[in-house]
Residue frames relative to the residue before (quaternion, step in Angstrom):
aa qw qx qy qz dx dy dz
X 1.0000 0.0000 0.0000 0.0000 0.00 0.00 0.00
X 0.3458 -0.6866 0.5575 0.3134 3.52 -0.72 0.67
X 0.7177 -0.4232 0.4174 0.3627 3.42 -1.91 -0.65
X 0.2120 -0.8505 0.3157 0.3634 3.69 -0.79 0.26
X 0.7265 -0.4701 0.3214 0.3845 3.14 -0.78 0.72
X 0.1268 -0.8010 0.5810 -0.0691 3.17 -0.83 1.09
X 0.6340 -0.5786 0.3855 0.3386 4.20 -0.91 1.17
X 0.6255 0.6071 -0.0900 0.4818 3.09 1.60 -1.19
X 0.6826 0.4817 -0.2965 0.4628 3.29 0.96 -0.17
X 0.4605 0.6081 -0.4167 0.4944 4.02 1.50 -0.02
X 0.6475 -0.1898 -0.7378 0.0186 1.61 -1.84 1.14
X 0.4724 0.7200 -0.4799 0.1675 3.71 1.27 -0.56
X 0.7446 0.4379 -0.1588 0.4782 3.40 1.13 -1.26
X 0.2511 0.8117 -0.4515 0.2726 3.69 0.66 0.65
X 0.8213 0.0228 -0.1760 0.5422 3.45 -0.18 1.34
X 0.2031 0.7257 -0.5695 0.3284 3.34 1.77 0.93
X 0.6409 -0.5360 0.5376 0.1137 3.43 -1.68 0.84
X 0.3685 0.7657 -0.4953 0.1806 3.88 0.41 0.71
X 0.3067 -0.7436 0.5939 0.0162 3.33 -2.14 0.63
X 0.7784 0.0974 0.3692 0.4983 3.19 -1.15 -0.32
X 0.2662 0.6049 -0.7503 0.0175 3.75 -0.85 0.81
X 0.8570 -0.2301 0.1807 0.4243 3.43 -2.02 -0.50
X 0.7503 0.2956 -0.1814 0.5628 3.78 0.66 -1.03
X 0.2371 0.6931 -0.6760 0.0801 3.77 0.13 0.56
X 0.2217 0.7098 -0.6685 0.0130 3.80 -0.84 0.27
X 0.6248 0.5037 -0.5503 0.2302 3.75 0.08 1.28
X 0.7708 -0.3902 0.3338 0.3771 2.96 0.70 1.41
X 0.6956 -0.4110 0.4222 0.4110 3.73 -1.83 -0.49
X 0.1386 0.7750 -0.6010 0.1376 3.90 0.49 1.35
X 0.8000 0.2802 -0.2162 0.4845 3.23 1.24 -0.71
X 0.5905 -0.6112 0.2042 0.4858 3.37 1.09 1.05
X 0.8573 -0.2428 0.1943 0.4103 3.64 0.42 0.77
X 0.6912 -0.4576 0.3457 0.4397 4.01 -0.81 0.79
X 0.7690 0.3579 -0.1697 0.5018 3.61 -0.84 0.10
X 0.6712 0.5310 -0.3700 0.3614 3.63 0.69 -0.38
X 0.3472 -0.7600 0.5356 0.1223 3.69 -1.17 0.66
X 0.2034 0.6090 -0.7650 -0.0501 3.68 -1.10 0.09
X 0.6450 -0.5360 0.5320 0.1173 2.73 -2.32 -0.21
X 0.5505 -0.6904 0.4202 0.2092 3.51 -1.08 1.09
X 0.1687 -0.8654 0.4665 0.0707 3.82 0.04 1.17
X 0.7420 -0.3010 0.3258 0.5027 3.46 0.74 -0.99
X 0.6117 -0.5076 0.4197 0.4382 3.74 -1.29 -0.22
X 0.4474 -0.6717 0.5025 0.3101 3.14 -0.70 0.51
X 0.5023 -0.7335 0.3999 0.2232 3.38 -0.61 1.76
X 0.8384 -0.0691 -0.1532 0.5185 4.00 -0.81 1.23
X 0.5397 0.3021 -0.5395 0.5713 3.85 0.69 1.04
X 0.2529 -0.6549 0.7088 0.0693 3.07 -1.41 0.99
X 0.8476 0.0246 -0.3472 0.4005 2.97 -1.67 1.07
X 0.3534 0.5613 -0.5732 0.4811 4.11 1.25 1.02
X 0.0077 0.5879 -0.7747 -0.2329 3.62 -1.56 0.34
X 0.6182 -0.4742 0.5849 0.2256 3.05 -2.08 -0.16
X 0.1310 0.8111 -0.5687 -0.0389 3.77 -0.93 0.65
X 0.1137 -0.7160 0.6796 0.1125 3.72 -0.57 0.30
X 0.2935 -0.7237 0.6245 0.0082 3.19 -0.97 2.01
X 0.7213 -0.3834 0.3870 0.4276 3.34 -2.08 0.95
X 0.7410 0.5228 -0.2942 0.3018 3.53 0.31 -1.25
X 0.5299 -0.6715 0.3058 0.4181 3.88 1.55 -0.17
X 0.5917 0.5039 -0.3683 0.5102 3.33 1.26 -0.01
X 0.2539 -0.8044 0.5371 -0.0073 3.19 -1.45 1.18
X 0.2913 0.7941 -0.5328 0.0245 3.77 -0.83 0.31
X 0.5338 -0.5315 0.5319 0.3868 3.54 -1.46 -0.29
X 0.2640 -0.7149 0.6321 -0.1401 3.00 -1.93 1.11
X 0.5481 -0.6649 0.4176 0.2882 3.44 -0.98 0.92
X 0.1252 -0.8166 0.5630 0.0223 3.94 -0.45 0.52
X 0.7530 0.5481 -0.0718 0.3569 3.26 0.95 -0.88
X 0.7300 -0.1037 -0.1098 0.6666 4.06 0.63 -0.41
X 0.6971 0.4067 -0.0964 0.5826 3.38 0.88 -0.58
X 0.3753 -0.8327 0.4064 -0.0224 3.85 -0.59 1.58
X 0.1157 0.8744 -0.4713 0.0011 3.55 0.81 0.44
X 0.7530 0.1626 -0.2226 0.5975 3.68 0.79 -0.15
X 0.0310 -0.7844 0.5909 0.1857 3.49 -1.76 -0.12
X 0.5181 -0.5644 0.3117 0.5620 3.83 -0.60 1.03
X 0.5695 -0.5135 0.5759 0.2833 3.40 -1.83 0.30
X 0.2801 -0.7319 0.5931 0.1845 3.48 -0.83 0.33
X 0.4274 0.7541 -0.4059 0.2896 3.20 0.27 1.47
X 0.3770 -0.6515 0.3908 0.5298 3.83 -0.36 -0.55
X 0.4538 0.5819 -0.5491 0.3925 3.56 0.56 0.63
X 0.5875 0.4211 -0.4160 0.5517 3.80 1.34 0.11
X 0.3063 0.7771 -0.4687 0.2875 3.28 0.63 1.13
X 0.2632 -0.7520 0.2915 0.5294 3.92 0.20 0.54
X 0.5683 0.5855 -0.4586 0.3518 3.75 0.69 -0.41
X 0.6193 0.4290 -0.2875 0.5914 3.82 1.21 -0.26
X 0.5942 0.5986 -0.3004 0.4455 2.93 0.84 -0.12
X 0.5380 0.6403 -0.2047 0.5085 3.34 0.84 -1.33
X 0.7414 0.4510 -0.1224 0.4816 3.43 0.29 -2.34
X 0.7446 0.3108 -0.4108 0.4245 3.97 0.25 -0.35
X 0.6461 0.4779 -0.4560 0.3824 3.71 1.30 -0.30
X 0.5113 0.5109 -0.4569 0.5185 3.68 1.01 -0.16
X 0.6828 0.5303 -0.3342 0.3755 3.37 0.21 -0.93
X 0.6713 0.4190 -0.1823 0.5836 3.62 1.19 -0.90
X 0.6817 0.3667 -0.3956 0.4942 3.83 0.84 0.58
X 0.7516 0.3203 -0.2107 0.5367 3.70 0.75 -0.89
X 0.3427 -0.8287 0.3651 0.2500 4.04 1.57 0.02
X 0.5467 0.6009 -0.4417 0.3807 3.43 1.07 0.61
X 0.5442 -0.6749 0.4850 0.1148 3.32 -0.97 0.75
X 0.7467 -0.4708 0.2614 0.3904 3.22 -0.97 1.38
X 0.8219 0.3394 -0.2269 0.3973 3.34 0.27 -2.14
X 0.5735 0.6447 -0.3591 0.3557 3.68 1.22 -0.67
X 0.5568 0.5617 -0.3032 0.5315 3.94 1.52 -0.96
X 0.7921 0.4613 -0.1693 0.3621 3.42 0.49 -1.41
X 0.6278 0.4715 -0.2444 0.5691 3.57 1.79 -0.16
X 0.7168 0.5108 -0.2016 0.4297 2.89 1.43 -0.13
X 0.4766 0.5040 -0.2773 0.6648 3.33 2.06 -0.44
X 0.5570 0.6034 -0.3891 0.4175 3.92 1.14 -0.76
X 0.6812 0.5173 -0.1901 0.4819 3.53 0.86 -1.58
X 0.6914 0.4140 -0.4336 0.4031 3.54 0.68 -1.01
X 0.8771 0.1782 -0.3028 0.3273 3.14 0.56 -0.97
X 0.2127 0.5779 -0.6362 0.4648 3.97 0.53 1.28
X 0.8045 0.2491 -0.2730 0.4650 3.96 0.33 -0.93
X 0.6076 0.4786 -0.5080 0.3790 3.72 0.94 0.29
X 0.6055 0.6099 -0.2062 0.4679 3.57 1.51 -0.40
């Protein structure tokens, strides 16, 4: 089991890799046990709530604060250079394969 995510941990942990923690009780928000999304931010005027946007495209806010609703993933996607890449990715909204086909195309038409 990893650690749980904690309000206190933003901005360092941004676009950390998280699941399921000890006090989850909403059910299939993050499409179902075993599923991952990604740490966005605090949830704007709730203190001690973060933000997560799950593999499955659905997004919400979560306790952080006495009560543990997520915990980091134990994985190498909690890596800071992955890290980095899902917070860009979560500001300009394009998707990994959608950058990399695009950096493909540019550089086919500079050639």
């Amino acid at each position: 089991c990893g650690s749980v995510v904690k309000a206190e941990d933003l901005p360092r942990k941004l676009g950390a890799r998280v699941r399921r923690g000890p006090d989850w009780t909403w059910g299939d928000q993050d499409g179902g046990q075993g599923n991952l999304g990604t740490l966005t931010g605090e949830s704007a005027g709730a203190c001690g709530w973060v933000s997560v946007r799950w593999d499955n495209g659905t997004a919400n806010r979560y306790h952080a604060d006495h009560t543990f609703d997520l915990e980091y993933a134990d994985s190498l996607e909690d890596a800071p250079d992955a890290q980095m890449r899902r917070a860009a990715q979560a500001v300009d909204g394009e998707s990994t394969r959608t950058m990399t086909t695009a950096a493909a195309a540019a550089a086919a038409a500079a050639a």
